[in-house]
N, CA, C and O atoms as a GROMACS GRO file, in nm:
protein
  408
    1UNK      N    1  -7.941  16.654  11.129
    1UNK     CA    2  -7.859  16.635  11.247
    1UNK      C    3  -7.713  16.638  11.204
    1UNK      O    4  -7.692  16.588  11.094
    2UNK      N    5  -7.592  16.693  11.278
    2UNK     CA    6  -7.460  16.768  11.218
    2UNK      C    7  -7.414  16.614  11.299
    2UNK      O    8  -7.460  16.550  11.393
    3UNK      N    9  -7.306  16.599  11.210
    3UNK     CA   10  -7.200  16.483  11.282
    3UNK      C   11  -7.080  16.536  11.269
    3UNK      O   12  -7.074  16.633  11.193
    4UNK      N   13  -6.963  16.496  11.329
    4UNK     CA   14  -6.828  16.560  11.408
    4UNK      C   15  -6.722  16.435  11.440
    4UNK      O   16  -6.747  16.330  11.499
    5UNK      N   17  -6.600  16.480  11.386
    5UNK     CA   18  -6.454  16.385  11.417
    5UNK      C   19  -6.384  16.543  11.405
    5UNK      O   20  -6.411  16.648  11.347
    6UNK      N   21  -6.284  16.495  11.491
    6UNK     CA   22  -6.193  16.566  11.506
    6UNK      C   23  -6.063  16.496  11.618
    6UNK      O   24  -6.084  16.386  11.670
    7UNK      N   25  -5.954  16.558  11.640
    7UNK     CA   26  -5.849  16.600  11.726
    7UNK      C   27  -5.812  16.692  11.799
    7UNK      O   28  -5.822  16.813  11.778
    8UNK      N   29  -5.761  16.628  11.901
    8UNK     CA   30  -5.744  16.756  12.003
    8UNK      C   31  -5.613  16.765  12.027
    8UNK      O   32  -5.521  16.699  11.979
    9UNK      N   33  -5.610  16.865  12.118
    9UNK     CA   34  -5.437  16.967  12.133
    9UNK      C   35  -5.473  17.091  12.214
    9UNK      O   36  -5.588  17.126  12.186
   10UNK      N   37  -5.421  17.162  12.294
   10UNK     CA   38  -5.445  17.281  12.322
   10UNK      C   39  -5.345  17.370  12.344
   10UNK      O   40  -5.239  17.357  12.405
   11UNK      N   41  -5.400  17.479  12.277
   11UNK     CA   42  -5.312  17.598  12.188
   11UNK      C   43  -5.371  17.710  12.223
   11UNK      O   44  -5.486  17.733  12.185
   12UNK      N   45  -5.263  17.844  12.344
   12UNK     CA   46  -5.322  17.956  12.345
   12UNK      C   47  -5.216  18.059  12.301
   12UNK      O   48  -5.098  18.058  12.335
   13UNK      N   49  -5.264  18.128  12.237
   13UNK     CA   50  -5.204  18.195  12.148
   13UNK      C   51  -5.278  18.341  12.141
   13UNK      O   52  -5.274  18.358  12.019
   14UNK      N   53  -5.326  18.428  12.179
   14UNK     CA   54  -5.383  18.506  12.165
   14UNK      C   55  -5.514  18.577  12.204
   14UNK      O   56  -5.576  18.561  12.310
   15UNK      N   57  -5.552  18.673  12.081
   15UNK     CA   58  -5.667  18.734  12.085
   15UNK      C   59  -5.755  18.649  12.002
   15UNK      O   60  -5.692  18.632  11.897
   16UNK      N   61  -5.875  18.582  11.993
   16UNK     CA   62  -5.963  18.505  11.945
   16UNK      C   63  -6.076  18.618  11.817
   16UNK      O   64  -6.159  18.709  11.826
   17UNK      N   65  -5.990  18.508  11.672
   17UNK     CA   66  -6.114  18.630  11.561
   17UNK      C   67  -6.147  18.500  11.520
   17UNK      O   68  -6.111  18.382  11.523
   18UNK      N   69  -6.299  18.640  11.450
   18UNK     CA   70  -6.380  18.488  11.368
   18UNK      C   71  -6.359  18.567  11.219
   18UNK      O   72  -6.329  18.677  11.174
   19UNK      N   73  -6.401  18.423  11.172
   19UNK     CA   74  -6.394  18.431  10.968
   19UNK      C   75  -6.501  18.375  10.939
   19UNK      O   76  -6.547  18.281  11.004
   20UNK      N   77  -6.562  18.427  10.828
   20UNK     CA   78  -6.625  18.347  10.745
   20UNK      C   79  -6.635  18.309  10.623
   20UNK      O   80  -6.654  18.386  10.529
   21UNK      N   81  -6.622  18.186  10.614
   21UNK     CA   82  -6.632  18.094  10.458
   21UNK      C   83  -6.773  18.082  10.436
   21UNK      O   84  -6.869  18.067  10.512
   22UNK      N   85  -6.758  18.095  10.288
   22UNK     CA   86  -6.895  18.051  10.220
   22UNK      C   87  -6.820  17.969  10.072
   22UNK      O   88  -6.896  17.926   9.985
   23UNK      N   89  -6.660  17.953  10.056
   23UNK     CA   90  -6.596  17.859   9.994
   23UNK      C   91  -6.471  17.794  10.037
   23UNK      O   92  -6.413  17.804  10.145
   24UNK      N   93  -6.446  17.737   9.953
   24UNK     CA   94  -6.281  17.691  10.036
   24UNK      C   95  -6.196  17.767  10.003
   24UNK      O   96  -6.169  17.800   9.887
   25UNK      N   97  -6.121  17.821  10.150
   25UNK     CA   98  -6.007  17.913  10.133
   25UNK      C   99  -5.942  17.889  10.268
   25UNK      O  100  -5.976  17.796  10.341
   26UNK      N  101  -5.857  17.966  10.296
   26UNK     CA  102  -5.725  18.005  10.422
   26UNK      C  103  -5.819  18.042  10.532
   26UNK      O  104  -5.886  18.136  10.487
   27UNK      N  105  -5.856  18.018  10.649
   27UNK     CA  106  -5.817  18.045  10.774
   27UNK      C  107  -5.749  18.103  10.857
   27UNK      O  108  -5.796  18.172  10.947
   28UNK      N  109  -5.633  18.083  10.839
   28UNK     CA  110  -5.498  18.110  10.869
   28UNK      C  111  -5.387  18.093  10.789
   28UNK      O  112  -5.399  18.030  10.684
   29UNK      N  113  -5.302  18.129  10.816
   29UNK     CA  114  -5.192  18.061  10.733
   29UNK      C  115  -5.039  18.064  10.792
   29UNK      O  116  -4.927  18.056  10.743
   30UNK      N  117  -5.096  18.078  10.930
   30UNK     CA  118  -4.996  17.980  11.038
   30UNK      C  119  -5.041  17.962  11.161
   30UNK      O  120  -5.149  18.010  11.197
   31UNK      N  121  -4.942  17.870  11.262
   31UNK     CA  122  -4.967  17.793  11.345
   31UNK      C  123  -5.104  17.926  11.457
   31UNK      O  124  -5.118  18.043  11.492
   32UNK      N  125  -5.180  17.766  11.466
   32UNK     CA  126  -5.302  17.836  11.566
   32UNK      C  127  -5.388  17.790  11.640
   32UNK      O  128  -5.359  17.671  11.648
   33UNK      N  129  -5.481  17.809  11.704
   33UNK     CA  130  -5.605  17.698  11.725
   33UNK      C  131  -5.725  17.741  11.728
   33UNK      O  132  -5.772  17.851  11.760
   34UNK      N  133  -5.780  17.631  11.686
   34UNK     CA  134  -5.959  17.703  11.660
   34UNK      C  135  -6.009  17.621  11.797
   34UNK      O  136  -5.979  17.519  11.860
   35UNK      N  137  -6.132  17.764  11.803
   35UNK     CA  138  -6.191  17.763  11.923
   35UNK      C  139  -6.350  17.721  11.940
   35UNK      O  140  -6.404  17.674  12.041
   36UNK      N  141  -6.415  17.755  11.797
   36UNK     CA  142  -6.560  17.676  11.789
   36UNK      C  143  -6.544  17.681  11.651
   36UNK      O  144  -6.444  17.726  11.594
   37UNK      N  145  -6.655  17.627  11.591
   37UNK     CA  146  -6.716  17.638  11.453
   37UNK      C  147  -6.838  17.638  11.433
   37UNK      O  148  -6.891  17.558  11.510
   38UNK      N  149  -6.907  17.686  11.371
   38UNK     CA  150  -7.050  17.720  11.323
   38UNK      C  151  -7.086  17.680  11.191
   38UNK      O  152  -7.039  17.767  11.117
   39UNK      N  153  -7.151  17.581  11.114
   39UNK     CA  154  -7.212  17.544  10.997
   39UNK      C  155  -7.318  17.535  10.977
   39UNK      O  156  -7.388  17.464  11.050
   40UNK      N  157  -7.367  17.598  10.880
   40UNK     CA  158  -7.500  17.616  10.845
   40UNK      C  159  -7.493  17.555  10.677
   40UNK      O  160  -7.408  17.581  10.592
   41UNK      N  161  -7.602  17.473  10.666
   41UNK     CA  162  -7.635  17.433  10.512
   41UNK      C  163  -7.731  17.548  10.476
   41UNK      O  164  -7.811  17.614  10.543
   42UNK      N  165  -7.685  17.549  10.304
   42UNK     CA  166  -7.774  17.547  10.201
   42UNK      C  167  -7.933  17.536  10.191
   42UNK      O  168  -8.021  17.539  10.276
   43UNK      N  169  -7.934  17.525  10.067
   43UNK     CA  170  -8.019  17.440   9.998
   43UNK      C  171  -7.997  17.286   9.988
   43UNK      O  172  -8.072  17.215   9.920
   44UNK      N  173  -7.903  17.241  10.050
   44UNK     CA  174  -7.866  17.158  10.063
   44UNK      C  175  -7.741  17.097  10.155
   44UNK      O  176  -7.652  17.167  10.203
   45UNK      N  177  -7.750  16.985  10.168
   45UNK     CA  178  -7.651  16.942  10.313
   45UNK      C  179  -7.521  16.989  10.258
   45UNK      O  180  -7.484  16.986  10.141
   46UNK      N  181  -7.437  17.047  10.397
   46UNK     CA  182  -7.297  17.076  10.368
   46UNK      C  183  -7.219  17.030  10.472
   46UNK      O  184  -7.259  17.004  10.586
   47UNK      N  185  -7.093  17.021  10.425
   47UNK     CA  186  -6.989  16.964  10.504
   47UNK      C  187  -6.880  17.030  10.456
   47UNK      O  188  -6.845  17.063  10.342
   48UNK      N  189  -6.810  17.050  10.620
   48UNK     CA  190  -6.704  17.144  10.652
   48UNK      C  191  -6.586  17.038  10.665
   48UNK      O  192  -6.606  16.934  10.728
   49UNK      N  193  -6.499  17.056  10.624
   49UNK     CA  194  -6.332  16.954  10.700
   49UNK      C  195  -6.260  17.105  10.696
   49UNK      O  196  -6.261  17.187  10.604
   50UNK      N  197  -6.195  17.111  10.833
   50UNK     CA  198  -6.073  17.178  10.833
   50UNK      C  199  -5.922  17.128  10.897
   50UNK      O  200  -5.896  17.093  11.013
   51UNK      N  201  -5.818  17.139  10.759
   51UNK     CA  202  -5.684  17.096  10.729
   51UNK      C  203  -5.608  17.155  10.820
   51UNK      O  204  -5.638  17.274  10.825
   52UNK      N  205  -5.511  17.123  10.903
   52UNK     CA  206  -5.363  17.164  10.972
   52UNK      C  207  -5.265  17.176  10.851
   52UNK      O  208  -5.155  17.121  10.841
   53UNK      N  209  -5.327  17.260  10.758
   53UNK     CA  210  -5.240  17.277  10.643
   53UNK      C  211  -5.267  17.484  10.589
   53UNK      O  212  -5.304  17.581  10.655
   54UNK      N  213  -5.228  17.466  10.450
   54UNK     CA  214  -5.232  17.618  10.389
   54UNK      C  215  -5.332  17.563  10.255
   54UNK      O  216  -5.372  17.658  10.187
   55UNK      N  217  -5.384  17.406  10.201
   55UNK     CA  218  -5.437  17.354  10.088
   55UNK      C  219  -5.552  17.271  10.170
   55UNK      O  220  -5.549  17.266  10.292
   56UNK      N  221  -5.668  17.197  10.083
   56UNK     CA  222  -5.735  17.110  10.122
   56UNK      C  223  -5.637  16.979  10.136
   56UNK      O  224  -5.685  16.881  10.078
   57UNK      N  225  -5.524  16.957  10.193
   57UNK     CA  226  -5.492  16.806  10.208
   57UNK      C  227  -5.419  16.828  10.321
   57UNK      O  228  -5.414  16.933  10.384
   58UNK      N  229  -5.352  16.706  10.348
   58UNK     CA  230  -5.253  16.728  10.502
   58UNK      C  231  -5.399  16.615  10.675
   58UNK      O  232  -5.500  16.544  10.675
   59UNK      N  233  -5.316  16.667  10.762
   59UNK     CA  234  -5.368  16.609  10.873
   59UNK      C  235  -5.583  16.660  10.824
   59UNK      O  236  -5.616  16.732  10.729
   60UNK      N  237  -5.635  16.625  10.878
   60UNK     CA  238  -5.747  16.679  10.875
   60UNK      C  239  -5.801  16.656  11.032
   60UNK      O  240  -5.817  16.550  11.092
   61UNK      N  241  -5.833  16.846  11.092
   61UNK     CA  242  -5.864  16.845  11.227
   61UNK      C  243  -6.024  16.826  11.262
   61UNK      O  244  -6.053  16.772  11.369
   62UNK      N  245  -6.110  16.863  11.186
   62UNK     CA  246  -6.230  16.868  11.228
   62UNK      C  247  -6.305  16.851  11.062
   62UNK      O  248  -6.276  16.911  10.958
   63UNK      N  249  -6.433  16.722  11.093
   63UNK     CA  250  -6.507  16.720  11.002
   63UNK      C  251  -6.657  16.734  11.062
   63UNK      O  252  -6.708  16.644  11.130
   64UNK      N  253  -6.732  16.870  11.026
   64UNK     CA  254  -6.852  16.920  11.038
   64UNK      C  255  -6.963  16.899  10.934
   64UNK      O  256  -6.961  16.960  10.827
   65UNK      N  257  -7.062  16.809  10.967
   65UNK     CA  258  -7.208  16.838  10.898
   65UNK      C  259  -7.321  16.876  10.886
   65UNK      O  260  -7.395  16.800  10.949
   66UNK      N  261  -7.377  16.957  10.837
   66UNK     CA  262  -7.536  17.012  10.833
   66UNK      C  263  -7.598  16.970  10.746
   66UNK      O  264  -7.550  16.941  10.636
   67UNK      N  265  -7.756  16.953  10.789
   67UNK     CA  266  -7.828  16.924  10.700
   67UNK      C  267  -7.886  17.044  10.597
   67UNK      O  268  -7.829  17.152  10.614
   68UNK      N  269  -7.981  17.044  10.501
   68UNK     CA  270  -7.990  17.160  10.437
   68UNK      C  271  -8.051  17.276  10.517
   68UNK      O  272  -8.146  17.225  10.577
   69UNK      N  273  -8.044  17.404  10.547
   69UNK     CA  274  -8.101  17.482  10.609
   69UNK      C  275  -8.130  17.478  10.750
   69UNK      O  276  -8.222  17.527  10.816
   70UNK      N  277  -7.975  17.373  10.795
   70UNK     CA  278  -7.966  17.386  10.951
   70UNK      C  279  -7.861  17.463  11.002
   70UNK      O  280  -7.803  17.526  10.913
   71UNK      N  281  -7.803  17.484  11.150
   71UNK     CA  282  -7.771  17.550  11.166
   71UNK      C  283  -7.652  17.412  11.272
   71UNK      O  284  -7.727  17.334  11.331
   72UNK      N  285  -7.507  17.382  11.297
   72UNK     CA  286  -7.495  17.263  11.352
   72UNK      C  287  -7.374  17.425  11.443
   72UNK      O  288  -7.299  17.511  11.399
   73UNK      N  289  -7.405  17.399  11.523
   73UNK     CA  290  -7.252  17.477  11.624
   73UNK      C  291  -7.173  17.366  11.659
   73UNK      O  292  -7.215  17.251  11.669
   74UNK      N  293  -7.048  17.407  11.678
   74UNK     CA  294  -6.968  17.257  11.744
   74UNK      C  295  -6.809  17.371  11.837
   74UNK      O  296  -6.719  17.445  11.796
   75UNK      N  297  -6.849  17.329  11.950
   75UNK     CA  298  -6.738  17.428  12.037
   75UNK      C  299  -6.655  17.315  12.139
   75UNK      O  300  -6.688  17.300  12.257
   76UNK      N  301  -6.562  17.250  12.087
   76UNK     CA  302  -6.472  17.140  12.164
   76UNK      C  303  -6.466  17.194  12.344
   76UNK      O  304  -6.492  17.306  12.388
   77UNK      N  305  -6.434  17.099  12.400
   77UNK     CA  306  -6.396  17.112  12.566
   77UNK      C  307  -6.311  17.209  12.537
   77UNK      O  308  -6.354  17.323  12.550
   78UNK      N  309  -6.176  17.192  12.492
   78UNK     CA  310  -6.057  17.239  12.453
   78UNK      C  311  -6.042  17.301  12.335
   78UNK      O  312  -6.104  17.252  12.240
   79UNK      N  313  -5.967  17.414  12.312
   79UNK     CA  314  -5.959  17.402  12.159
   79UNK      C  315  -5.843  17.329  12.086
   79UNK      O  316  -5.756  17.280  12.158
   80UNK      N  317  -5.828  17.314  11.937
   80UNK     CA  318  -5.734  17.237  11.912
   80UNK      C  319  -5.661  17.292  11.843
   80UNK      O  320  -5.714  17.387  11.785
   81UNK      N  321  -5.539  17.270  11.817
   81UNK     CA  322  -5.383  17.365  11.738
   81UNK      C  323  -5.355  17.292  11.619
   81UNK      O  324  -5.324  17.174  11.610
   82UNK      N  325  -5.368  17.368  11.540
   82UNK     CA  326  -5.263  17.339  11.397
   82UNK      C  327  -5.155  17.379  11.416
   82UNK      O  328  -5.142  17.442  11.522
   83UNK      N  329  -5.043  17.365  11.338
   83UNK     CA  330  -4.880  17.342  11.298
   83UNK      C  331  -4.914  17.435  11.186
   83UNK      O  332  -4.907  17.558  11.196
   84UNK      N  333  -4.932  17.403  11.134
   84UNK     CA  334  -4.908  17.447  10.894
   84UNK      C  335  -4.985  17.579  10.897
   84UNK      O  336  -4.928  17.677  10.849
   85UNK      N  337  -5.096  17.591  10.942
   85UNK     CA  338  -5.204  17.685  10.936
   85UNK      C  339  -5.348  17.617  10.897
   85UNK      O  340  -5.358  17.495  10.913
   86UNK      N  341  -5.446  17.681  10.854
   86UNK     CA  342  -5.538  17.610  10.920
   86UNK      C  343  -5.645  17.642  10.746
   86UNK      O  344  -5.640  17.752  10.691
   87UNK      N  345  -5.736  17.517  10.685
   87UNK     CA  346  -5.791  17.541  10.567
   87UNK      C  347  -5.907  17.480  10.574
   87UNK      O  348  -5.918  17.364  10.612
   88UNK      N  349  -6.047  17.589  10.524
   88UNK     CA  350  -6.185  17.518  10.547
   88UNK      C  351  -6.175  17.473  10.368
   88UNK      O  352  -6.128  17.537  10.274
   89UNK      N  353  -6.254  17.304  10.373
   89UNK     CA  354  -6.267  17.303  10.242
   89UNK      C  355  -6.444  17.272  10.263
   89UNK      O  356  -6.494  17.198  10.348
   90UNK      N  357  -6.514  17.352  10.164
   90UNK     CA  358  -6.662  17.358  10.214
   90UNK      C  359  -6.708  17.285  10.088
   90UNK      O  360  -6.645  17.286   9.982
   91UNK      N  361  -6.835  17.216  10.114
   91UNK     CA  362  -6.920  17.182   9.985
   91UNK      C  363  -7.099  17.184  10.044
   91UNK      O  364  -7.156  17.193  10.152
   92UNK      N  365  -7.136  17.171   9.912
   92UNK     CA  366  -7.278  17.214   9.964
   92UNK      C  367  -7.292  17.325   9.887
   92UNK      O  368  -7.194  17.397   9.867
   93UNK      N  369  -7.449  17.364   9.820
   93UNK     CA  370  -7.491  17.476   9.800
   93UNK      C  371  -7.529  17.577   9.860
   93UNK      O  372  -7.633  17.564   9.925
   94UNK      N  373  -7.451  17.730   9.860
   94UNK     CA  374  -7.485  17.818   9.959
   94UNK      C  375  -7.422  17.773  10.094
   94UNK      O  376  -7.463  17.853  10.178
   95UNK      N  377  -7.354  17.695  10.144
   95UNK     CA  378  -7.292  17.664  10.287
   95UNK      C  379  -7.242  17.815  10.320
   95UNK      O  380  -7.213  17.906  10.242
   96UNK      N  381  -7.244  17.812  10.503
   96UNK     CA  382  -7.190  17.928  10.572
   96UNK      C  383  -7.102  17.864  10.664
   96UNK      O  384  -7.154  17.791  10.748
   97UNK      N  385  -6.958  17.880  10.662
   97UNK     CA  386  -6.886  17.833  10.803
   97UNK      C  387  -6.834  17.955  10.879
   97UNK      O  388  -6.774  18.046  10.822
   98UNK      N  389  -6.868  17.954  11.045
   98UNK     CA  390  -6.787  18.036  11.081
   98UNK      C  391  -6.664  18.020  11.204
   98UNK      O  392  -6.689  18.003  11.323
   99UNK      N  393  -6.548  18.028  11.152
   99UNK     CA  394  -6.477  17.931  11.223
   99UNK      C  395  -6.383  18.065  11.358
   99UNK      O  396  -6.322  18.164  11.317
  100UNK      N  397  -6.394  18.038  11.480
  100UNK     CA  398  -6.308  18.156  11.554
  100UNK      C  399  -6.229  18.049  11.583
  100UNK      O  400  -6.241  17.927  11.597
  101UNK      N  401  -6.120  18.156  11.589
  101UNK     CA  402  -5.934  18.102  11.578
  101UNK      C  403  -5.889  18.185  11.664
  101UNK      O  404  -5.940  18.292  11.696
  102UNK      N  405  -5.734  18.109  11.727
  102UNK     CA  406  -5.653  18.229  11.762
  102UNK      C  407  -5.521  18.180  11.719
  102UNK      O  408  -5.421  18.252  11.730
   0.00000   0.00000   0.00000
């Protein structure tokens, strides 16, 4: 079962793309807002946090969990805006995040 914290804000800005992580990297790397997220575990449970930053540190907007070989969607009422740009830091073996932004 996936558990969820986050913040809200709403931010329209565009045309809406998706990315996908399978490590920690960039998102973005300026101001934006994400619109759903998708996590899927491993072989084991994974957990997603994504930063209102360009590094893993700074505000932290959304923390996502899956269990191993689940599948957790999480699509806010609203979506929410970063400032800095936007950073998935993933753990877990094999994790899939797929995060749409605009």
């Amino acid at each position: 079962i996936g558990a969820l914290s986050g913040r809200g804000g709403v931010c329209m800005l565009g045309p809406a793309e998706i990315v996908e992580k399978t490590e920690n990297g960039a998102v973005k790397s300026n101001p934006g807002a994400v619109i759903s997220v998708v996590l899927t575990g491993g072989s084991d449970a994974a957990t997603l946090i994504l930063y209102d930053n360009t590094a893993a540190s700074g505000t932290k907007l959304v923390t996502l969990k899956a269990a191993a070989n689940t599948t957790v969607p999480y699509v806010p009422p609203r979506s929410f805006s970063f400032g800095k740009g936007c950073f998935a830091a993933l753990t877990g073996t094999s994790p899939a995040a797929y995060i749409q932004y605009e």
